[in-house]
C-alpha positions as CSV (number, residue, x, y, z in Angstrom):
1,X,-136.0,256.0,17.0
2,X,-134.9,255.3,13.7
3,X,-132.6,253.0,12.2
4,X,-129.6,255.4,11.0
5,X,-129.7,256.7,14.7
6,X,-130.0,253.4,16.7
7,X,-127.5,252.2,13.7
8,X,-125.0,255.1,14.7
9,X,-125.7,255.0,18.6
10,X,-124.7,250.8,18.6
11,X,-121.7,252.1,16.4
12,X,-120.2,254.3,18.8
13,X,-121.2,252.7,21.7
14,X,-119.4,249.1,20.8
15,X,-116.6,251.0,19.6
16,X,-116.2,252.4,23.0
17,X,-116.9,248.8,24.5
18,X,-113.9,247.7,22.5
19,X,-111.6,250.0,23.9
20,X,-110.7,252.4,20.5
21,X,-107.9,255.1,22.1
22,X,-110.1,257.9,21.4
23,X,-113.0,256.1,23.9
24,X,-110.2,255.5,26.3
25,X,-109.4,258.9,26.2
26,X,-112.8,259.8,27.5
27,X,-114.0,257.1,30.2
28,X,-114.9,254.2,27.7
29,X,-118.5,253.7,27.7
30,X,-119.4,255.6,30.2
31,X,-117.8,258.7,29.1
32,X,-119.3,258.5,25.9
33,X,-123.0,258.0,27.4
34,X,-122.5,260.8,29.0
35,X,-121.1,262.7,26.0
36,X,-124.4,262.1,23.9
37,X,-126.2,263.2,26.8
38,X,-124.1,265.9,26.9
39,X,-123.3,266.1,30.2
40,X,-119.8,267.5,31.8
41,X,-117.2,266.9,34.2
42,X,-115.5,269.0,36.8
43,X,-114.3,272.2,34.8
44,X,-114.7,270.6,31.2
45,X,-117.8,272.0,28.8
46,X,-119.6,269.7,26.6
47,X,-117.8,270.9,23.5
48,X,-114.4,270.1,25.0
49,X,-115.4,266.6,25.3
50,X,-116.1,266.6,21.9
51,X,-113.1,268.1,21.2
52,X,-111.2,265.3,22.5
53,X,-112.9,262.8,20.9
54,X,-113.3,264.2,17.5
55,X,-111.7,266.6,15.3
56,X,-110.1,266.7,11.7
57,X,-108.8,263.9,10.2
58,X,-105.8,264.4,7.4
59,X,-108.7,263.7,4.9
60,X,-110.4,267.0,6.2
61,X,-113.6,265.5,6.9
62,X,-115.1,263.1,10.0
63,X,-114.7,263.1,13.3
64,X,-116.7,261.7,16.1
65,X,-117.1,265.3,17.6
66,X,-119.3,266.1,14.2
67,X,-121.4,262.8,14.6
68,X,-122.2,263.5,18.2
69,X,-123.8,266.8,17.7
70,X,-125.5,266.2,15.0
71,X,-127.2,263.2,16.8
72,X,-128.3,266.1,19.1
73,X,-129.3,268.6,16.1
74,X,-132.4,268.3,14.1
75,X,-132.0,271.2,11.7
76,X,-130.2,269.5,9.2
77,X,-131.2,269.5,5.5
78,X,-130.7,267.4,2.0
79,X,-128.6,265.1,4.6
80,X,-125.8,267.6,5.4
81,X,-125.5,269.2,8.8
82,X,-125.0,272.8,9.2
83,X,-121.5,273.9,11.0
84,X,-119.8,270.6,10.0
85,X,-118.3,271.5,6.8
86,X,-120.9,269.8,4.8
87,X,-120.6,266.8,6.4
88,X,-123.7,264.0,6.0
89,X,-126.0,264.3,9.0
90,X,-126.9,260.8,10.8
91,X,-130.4,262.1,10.9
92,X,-130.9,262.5,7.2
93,X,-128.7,260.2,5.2
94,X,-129.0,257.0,3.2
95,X,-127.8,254.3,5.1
96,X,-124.2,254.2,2.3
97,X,-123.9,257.6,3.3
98,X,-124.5,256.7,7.3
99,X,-122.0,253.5,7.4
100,X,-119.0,255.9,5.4
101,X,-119.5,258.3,7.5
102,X,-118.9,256.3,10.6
103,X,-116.3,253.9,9.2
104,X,-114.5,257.0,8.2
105,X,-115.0,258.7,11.7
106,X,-114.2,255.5,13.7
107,X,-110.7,255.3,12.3
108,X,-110.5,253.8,9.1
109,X,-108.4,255.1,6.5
110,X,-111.4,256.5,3.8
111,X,-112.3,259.7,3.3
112,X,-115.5,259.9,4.7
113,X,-117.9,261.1,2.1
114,X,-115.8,259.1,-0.7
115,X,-116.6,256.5,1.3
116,X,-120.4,257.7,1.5
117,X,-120.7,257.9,-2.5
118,X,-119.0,254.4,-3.2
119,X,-121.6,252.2,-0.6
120,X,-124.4,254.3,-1.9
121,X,-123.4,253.3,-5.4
122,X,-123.6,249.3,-4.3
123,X,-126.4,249.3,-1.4
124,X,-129.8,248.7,-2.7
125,X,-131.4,249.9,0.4
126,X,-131.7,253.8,0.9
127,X,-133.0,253.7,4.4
128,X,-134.2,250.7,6.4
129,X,-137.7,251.7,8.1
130,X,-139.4,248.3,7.6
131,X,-138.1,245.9,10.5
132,X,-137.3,243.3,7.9
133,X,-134.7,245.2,7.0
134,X,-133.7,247.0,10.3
135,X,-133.8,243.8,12.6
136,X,-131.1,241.7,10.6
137,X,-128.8,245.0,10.3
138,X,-129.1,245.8,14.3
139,X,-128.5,241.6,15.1
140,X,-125.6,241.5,12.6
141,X,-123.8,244.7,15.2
142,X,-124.9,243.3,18.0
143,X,-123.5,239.4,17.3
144,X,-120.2,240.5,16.0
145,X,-119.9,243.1,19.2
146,X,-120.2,239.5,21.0
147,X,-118.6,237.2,19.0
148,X,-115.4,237.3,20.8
149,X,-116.9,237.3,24.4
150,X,-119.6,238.9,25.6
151,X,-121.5,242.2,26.7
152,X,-121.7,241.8,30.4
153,X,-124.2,243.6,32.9
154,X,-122.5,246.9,33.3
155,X,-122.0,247.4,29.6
156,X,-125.4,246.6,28.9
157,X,-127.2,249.1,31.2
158,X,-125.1,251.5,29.8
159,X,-125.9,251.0,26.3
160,X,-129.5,251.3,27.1
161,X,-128.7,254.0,28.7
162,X,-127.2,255.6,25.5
163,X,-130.0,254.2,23.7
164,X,-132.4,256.3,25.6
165,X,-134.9,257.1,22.8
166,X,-135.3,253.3,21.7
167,X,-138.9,252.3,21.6
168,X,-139.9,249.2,23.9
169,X,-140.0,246.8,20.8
170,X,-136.3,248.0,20.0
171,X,-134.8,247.2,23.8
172,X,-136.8,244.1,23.6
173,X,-135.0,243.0,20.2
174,X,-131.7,244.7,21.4
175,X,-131.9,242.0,24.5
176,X,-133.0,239.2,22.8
177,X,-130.0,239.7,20.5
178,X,-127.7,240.0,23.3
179,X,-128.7,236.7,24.9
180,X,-129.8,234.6,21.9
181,X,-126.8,232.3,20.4
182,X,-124.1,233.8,18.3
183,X,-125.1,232.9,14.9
184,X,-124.5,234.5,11.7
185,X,-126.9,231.7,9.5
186,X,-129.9,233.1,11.8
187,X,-129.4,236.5,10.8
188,X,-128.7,235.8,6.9
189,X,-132.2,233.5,7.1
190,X,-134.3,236.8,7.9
191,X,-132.5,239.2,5.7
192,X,-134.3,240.5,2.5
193,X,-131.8,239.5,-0.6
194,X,-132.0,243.4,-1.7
195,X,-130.3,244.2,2.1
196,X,-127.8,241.2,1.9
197,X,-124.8,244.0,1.6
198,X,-126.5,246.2,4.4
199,X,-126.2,243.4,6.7
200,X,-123.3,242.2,6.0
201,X,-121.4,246.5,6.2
202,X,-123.0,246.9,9.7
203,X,-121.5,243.9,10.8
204,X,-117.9,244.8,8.9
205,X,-118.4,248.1,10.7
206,X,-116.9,247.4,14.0
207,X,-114.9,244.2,13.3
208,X,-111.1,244.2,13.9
209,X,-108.7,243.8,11.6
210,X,-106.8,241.6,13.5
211,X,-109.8,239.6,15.7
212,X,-109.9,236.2,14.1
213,X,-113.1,235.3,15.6
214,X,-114.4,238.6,13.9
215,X,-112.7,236.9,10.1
216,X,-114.5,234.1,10.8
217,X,-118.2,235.8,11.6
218,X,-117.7,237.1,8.3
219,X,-116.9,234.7,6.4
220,X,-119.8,232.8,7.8
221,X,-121.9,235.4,7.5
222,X,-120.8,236.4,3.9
223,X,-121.5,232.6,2.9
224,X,-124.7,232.5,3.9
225,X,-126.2,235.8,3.1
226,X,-125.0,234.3,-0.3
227,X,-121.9,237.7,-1.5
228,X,-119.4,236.9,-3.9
229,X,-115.8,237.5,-3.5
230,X,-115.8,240.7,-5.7
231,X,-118.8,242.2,-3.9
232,X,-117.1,241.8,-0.5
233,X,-113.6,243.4,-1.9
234,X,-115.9,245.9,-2.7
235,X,-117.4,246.6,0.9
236,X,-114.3,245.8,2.3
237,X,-112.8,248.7,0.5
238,X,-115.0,251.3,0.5
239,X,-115.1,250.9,4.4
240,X,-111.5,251.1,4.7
241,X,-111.0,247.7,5.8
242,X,-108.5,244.6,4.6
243,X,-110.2,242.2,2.4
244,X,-110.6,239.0,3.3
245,X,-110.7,235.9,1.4
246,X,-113.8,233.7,1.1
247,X,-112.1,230.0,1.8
């Protein structure tokens, strides 16, 4: 499994954990394990279901209906998937192109692929094969999915469920990051300086805008991974998100 897929899988998975109206729509967690399995209900085809949970956006582009099929399609090319308007394929992207292409299709207000061009322009890391990069990224998602409660039993099997292609070593760092302490030095301690802003997106990915706990993980984890106040306005920005101040 590689990163940009486990990367978008954890995306829409705690997105559905959180409650987002379009995962409410379809069953939560559970609906949306079995949308990427692509299984139906009583009288509904699989493209339905994507119907109801993507679509166009005002912007033209996104849509979690795009993101799931292409997690299903491997015929894509130079990072775009065919039938999706030119849309950036999970599969083949750069991770700036991956995290604006989910921030844009899980609701925030960026135009996708403007989105896509501006965190390539400031990541350093193109993809993140090398577990020193991918473990930090995947522990940053998972701590701030917990960092205002926790994942309990029923939403865990079904996110290893969803993460059916995961390696053993993967579930076992998934778990361990789902039971270790809440702790956003830990993660900034193992992350290569050229993936500090990698991190730090996956973890401003599926924060709230209103969660205070959520404010404060960043913060903390901004502080420590060492990012200045410009380089978060930045982030916070491209991703659609409100900036936040440092102190």
């Amino acid at each position: 499994m590689s990163i940009k897929r486990m990367v978008t899988k954890l995306a829409l998975a705690y997105a559905a954990t959180k409650g987002a109206e379009a995962f409410r729509n379809m069953g939560g967690i559970s609906g949306l394990k079995d949308a990427l399995q692509g299984s139906t209900g009583p009288g509904e085809a699989r493209g339905g279901m994507q119907g109801r949970i993507g679509g166009d956006r005002a912007s033209g582009a996104g849509g979690l209906g795009s993101i799931l099929a292409s997690l299903g399609q491997g015929g894509a090319t130079d990072g775009r998937e065919a039938g999706t308007g030119g849309q950036i394929s999970p599969q083949n992207a750069s991770l700036g192109s991956l995290f604006g292409m989910l921030a844009g299709a899980l609701g925030q207000q960026v135009e996708p692929q403007a989105a896509a061009r501006d965190l390539d322009r400031q990541f350093e890391v193109n993809d993140a094969e090398a577990e020193s990069d991918a473990r930090p990224i995947l522990r940053a998602m998972v701590h701030m999915a917990r960092v205002d409660g926790h994942i309990d039993e029923a939403e865990q099997s079904a996110l290893f469920d969803i993460l059916d292609d995961a390696s053993d070593d993967e579930r076992a760092m998934l778990k361990s990051a789902m039971r270790e302490p809440v702790d956003a030095q830990s993660i900034a301690a193992e992350t290569p300086r050229h993936a500090r802003k990698e991190v730090y997106s996956a973890a401003l990915l599926i924060s709230g805008p209103d969660n205070s706990h959520e404010m404060a993980f960043l913060r903390d984890l901004a502080s420590h991974l060492g990012l200045r106040q410009g380089e978060l306005d930045d982030l916070h920005r491209a991703m659609g998100k409100p900036v936040i101040a440092m102190s």
